[in-house]
C-alpha positions in Angstrom: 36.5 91.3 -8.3 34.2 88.0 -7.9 32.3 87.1 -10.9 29.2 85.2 -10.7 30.1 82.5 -13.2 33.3 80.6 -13.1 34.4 78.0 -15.9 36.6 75.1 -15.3 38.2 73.6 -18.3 40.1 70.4 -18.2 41.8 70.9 -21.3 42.5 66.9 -21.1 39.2 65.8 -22.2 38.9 64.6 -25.6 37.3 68.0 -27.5 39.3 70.6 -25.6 42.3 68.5 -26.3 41.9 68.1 -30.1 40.6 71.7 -31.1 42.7 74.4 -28.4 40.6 76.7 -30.2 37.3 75.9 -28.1 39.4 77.0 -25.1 40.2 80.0 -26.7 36.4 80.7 -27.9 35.5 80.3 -24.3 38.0 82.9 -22.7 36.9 85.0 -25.5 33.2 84.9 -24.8 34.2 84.8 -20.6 36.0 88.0 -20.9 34.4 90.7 -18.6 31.5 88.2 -17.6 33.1 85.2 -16.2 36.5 83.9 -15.1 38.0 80.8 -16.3 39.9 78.3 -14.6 42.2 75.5 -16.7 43.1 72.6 -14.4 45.5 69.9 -16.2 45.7 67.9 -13.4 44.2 67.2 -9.6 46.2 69.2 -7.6 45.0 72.3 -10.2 41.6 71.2 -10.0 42.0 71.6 -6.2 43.6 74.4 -5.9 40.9 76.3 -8.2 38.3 74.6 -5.9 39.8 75.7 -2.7 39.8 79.7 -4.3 35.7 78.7 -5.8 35.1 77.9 -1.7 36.9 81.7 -0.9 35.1 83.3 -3.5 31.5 81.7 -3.4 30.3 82.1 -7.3 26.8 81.8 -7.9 27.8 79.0 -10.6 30.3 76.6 -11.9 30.4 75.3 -14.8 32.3 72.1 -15.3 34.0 71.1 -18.8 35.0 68.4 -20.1 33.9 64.4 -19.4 32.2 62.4 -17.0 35.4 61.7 -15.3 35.8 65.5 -15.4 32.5 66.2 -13.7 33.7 63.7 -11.0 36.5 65.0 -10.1 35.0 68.6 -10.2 32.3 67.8 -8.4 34.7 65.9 -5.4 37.2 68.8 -5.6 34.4 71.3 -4.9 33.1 69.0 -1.9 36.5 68.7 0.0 36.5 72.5 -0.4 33.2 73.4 0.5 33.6 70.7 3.4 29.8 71.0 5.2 28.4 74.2 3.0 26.3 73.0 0.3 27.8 73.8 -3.3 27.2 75.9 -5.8 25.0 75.4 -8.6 26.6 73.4 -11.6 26.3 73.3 -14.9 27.9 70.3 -16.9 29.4 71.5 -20.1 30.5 68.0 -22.2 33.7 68.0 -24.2 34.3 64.4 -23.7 34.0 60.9 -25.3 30.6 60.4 -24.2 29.0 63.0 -22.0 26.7 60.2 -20.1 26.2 62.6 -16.7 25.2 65.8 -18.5 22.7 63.6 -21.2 20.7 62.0 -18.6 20.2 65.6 -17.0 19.0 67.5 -20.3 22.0 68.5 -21.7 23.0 66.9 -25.2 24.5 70.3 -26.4 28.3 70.3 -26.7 30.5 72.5 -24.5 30.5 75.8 -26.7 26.7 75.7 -27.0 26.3 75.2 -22.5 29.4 78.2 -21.8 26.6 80.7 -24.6 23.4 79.6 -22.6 24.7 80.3 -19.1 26.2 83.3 -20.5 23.3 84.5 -22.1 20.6 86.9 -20.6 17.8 83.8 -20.3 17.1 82.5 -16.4 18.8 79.8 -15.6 16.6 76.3 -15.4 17.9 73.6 -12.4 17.2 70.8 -10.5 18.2 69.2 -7.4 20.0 66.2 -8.9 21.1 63.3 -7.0 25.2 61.9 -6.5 27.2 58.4 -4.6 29.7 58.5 -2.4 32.5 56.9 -2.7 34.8 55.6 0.0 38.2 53.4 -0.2 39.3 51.2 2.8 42.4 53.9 2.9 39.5 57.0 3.8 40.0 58.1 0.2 36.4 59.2 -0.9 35.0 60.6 -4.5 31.5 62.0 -5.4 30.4 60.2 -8.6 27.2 59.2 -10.6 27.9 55.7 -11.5 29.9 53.2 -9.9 30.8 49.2 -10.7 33.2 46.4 -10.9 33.1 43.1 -12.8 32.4 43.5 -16.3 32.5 47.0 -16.1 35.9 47.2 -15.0 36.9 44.7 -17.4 35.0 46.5 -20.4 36.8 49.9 -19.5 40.2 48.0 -19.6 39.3 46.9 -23.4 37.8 50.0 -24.0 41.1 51.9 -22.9 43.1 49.2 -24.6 41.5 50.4 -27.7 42.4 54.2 -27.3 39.3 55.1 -25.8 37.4 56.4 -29.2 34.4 57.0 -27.8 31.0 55.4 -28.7 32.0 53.9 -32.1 35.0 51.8 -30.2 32.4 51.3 -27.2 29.6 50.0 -29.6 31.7 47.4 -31.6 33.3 46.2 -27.8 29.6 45.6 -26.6 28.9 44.2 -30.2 31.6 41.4 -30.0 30.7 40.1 -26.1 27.0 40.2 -26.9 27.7 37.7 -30.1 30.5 36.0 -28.6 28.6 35.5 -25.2 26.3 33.3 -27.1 28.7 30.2 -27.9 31.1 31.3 -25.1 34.1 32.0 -26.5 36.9 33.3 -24.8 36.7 37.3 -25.3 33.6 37.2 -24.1 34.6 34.8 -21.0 37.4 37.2 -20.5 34.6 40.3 -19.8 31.5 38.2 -18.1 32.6 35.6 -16.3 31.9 36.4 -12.3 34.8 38.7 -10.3 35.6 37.2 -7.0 34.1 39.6 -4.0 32.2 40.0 -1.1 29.4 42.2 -1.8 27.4 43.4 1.3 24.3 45.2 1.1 22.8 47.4 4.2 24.8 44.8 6.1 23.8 41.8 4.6 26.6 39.5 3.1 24.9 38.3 -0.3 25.7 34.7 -0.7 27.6 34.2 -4.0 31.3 35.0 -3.6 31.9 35.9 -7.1 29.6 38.7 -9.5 30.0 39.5 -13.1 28.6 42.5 -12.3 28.2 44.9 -9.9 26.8 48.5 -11.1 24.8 51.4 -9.1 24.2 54.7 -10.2 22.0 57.8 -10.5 21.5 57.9 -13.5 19.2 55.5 -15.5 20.8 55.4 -19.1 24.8 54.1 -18.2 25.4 55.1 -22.0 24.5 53.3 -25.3 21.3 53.2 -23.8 22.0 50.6 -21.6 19.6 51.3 -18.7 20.7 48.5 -16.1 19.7 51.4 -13.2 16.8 51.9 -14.4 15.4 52.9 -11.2 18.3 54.8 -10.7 17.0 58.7 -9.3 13.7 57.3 -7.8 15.2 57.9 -4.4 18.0 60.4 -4.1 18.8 58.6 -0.5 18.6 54.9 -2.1 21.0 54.1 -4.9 20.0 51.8 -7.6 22.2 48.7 -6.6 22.1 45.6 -9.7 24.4 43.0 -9.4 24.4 39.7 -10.8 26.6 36.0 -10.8 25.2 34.7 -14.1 27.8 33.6 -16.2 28.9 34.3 -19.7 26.0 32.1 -21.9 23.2 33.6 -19.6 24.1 37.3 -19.0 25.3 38.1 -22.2 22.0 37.4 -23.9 20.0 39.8 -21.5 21.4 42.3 -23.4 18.1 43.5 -24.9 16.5 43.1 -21.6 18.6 45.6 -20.2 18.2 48.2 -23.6 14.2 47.8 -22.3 15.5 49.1 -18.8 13.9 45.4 -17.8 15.2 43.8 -14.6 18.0 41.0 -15.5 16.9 37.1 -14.8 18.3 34.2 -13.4 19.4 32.8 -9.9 21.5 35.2 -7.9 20.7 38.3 -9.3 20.4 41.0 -6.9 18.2 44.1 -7.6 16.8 47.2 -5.5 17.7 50.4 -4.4 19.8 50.6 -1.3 20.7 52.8 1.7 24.6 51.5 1.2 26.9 48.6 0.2 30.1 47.1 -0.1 32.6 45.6 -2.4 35.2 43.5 -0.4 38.2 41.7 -2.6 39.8 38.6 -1.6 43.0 39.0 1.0 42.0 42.1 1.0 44.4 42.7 -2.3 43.2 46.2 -4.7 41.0 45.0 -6.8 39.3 47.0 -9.9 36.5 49.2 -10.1 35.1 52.2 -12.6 33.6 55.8 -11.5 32.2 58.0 -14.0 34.8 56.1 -16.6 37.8 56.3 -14.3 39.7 53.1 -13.3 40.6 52.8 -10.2 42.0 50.0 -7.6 40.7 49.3 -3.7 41.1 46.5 -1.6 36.8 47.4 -0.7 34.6 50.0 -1.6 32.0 51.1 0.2 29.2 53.0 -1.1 25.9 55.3 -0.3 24.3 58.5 -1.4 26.1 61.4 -1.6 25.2 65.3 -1.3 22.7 66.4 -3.4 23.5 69.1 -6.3 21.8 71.8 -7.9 22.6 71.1 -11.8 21.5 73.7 -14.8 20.0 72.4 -17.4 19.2 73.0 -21.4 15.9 70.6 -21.3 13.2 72.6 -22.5 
């Protein structure tokens, strides 16, 4: 029998994975109510979105982290193909949890499975998504997307077993204090990427960014709020990209904790219909979704479909 509710747990991300018990409180509470999917790996993931397309739930509920509600989300897109998807709820049991906070959910997973399973309506919102497309025809549905120092941050961050905010906090702390004399971890993180970035097929003149970021949502974590016009137009992306090297975009730090615009020559800044990342000789070069590296010789990028997404916000 179809249920109305369906839970998928990636029991991968970092809370399901260090207390199996959560999983266990959640197929507990499900029982008789809701059915629960656990998908270790892609292929699972599609698999259970493929049967979620047969059985056409009334809501699915996502768990785990931001690179979990990415991949969900795409999954549920290949398998829906043209139909538009189901509502979503995003339940976080990862590191950080930046998707679900922007939307009005800070609760942790266990507290997101009780609310949708209690007797309460359900409160959502048409919420906005990017599309993301590889030179190969590989594509993804994300929230926020960028190379330069945000690949290179995620490779330190990674480096340093991925703890989360305390690991991501002292990482920012050391390039913000080291971008001020220059020294060479900082240099390592901010110096510009080379890459051809076009813009609603416009070739922007530098040939090298230190960053490149767009997204939907207007807080990219740690309250950094680079896009923050990110959601003012669900068929524009917020689009920032910037060559300033190390000694001047380091310091803008606190512009950007303002959600001000960054300064300086050859900073690029507005929302956008679609763009482009092109790297040189057309060799893979590194870029971040939703916290997942990845590697494409170009990337192009627009708005995606819009999504229905619960949330706990008063």
């Amino acid at each position: 029998m179809s249920r109305p509710i369906h839970f998928v747990l990636n029991p991968n991300a970092r809370r399901l994975a260090r207390d199996p018990g959560l999983m266990r409180r959640i197929e507990a509470l499900s029982r008789g109510r809701a059915r629960v999917w656990v998908t270790r790996n892609l292929d699972e993931l599609g698999e259970a979105a493929r049967q979620l397309a047969l059985e056409r739930p009334d809501l699915v509920v996502l768990c785990g982290g931001d690179g979990t509600f990415m991949s969900g989300v795409t999954a549920l897109q290949m398998a829906y193909a043209d139909d538009r998807l189901p509502r979503l709820a995003f339940a976080p049991a990862g590191t950080v949890a930046t998707v679900a906070r922007n939307w009005g959910t800070s609760a942790g997973v266990l507290a997101v499975v009780e609310h949708v399973l209690g007797r309460a309506p359900l409160r959502s919102r048409e919420r906005p998504t990017l599309w993301v497309r590889e030179q190969s025809g590989a594509f993804r549905v994300g929230f926020t997307v960028g190379t330069g120092l945000v690949a290179r941050f995620f490779d330190r961050y990674y480096a340093a077993g991925g703890g989360g905010t305390r690991t991501a906090l002292a990482i920012v702390a050391r390039i913000f204090t080291g971008s001020l004399v220059g020294d060479g971890y900082a240099r390592s993180v901010l110096e510009p990427l080379p890459c051809v970035l076009t813009v609603d097929g416009r070739e922007l003149e530098p040939r090298a960014f230190s960053l490149v970021v767009s997204s939907v949502l207007p807080d990219l974590g740690l309250h950094m709020r680079v896009t923050y016009r990110a959601g003012a137009d669900f068929e524009r992306p917020h689009l920032v990209a910037s060559a300033l090297r190390t000694k001047q975009l380091g310091p803008q730090a606190p512009r950007v904790l303002r959600g001000l615009p960054l300064r300086g020559p050859d900073c690029f800044d507005s929302l956008v219909t679609s763009f482009s990342v092109t790297f040189p000789k057309n060799e893979p070069g590194p870029y971040v979704l939703d916290g997942d590296v990845f590697r494409a010789s170009s990337i192009q990028v627009s708005a995606g479909p819009k999504i229905d997404v619960v949330t706990l916000e008063p």
